[in-house]
C-alpha positions as CSV (number, residue, x, y, z in Angstrom):
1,X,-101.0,17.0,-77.1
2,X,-101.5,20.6,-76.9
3,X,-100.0,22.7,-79.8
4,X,-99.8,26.3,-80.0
5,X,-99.4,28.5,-82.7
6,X,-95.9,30.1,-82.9
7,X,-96.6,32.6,-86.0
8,X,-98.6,32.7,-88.9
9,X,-96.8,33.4,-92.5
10,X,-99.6,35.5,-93.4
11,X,-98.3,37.5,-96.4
12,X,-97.9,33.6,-98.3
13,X,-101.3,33.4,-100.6
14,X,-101.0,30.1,-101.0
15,X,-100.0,26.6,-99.4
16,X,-96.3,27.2,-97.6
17,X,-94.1,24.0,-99.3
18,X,-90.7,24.7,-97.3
19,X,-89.4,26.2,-94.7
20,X,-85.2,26.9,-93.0
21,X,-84.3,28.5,-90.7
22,X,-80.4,30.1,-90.3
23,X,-78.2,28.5,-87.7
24,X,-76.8,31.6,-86.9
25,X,-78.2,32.4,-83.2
26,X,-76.8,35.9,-83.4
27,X,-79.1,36.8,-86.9
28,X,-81.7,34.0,-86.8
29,X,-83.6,34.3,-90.1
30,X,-86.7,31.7,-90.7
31,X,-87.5,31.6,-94.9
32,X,-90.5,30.1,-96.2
33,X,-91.2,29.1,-99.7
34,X,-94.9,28.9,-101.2
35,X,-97.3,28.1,-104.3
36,X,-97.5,31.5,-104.5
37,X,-93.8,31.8,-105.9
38,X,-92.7,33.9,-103.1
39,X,-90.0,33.5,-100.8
40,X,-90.1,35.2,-97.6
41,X,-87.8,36.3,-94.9
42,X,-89.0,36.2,-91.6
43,X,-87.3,38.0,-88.5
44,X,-87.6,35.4,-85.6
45,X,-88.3,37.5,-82.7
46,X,-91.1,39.4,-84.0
47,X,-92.4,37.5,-87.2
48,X,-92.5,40.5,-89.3
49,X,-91.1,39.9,-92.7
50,X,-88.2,40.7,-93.2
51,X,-88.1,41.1,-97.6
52,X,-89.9,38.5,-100.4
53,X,-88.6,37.3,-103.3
54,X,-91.1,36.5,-106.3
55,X,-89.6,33.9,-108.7
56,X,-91.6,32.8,-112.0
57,X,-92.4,29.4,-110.5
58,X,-93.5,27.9,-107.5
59,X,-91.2,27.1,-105.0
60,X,-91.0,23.2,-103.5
61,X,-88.0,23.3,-101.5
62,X,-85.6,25.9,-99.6
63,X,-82.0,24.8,-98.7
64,X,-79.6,26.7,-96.7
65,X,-76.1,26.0,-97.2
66,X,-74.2,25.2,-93.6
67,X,-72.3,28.7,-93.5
68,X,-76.2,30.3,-94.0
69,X,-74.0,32.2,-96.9
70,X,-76.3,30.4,-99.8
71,X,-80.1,29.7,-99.5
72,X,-81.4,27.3,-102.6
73,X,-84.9,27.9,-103.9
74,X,-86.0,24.1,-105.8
75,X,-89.4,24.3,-107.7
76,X,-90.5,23.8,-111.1
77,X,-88.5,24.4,-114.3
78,X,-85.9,26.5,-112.2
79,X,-83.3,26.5,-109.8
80,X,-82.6,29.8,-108.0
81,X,-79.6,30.9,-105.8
82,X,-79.4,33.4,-104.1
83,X,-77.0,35.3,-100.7
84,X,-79.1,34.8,-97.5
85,X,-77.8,38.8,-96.5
């Protein structure tokens, strides 16, 4: 099977433990969530980031709720929430 790669989430220092995407087709946003305790926004056409988020831990999982209004940052000793937009 031949896989190629789509985008690299350079600006993560350390091992990427999440990732969601919006279902919004209109604003499609991709976040990742790393060791690094950094979440980062990702515009979808391009890749660029869009903004990062440094918490105080590291992050294990990202939720988005189904209206994309909410995005849920899991991870060690903390739970952060926080608008998508």
């Amino acid at each position: 099977m031949n896989k190629s790669l789509i985008a690299t989430l350079a600006q993560h220092t350390d091992e990427v433990t999440s990732i969601v995407l919006t279902s919004d087709t209109n604003k499609s946003i991709l976040f990742s969530a790393s060791l690094d305790m950094k979440i980062i926004a990702w515009h979808t056409k391009l890749y660029d980031a869009l903004f990062e988020i440094t918490l105080l831990h590291p992050v294990a999982t990202l939720r988005l709720t189904k209206d994309n209004e909410i995005l849920l940052a899991i991870g060690d000793s903390e739970i952060k929430q926080m608008s998508t937009l």
